[in-house]
C-alpha positions in Angstrom: 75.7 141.0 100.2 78.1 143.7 99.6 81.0 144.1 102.1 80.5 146.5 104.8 83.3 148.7 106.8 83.9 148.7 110.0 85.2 152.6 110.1 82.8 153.4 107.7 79.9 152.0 109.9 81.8 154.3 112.9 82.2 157.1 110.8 78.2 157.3 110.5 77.8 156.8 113.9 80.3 159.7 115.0 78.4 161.5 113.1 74.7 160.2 112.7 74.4 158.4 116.2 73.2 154.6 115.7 73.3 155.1 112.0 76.2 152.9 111.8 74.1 149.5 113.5 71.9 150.7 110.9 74.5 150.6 107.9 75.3 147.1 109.7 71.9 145.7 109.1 70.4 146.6 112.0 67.7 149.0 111.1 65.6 149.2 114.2 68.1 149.8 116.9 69.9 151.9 114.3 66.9 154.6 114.0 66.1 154.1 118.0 69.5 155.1 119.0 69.3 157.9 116.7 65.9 158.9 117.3 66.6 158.6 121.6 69.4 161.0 120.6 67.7 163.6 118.7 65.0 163.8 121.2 67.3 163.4 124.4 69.0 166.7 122.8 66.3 168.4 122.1 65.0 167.8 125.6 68.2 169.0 127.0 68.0 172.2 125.2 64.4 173.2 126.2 63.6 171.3 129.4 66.7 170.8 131.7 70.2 170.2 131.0 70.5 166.6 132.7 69.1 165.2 129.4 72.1 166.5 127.6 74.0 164.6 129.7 71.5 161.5 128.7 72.4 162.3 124.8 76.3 162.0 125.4 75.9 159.0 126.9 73.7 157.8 124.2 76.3 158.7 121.9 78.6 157.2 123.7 76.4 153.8 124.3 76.1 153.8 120.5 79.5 154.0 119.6 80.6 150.9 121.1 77.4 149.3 120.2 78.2 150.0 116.4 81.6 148.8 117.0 80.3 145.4 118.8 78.0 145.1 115.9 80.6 145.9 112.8 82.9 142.9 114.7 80.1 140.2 114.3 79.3 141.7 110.9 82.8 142.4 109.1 84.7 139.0 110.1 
């Protein structure tokens, strides 16, 4: 198994949300944060802006989730 990065695996997430857990291994809660992001966002831009508010904390949510992940991962 090739060695994985924990700031790389943050990186991804900054930037993909939950695509980081997904560069960890975990694929499926990976592409559900992302996908809960992408659709909380769009919500929040054509239905009300509370679900924008839901996205950040998504974001948020997923950051220290990758970072909980790449510790148990990258030891």
């Amino acid at each position: 198994m090739a060695e994985k990065s924990k700031i790389t695996a943050l990186v991804i997430s900054f930037i993909f949300t939950g695509l980081g857990i997904a560069y960890l291994g975990n694929v499926k809660k990976g592409v559900t944060l992302f996908a809960a992001r992408i659709l909380l966002s769009c919500m929040g831009f054509w239905v009300h802006w509370i679900f924008s508010r839901f996205a950040i904390i998504v974001w948020i949510v997923a950051l220290y989730l990758t970072w909980r992940e790449a510790e148990a991962v990258c030891r």
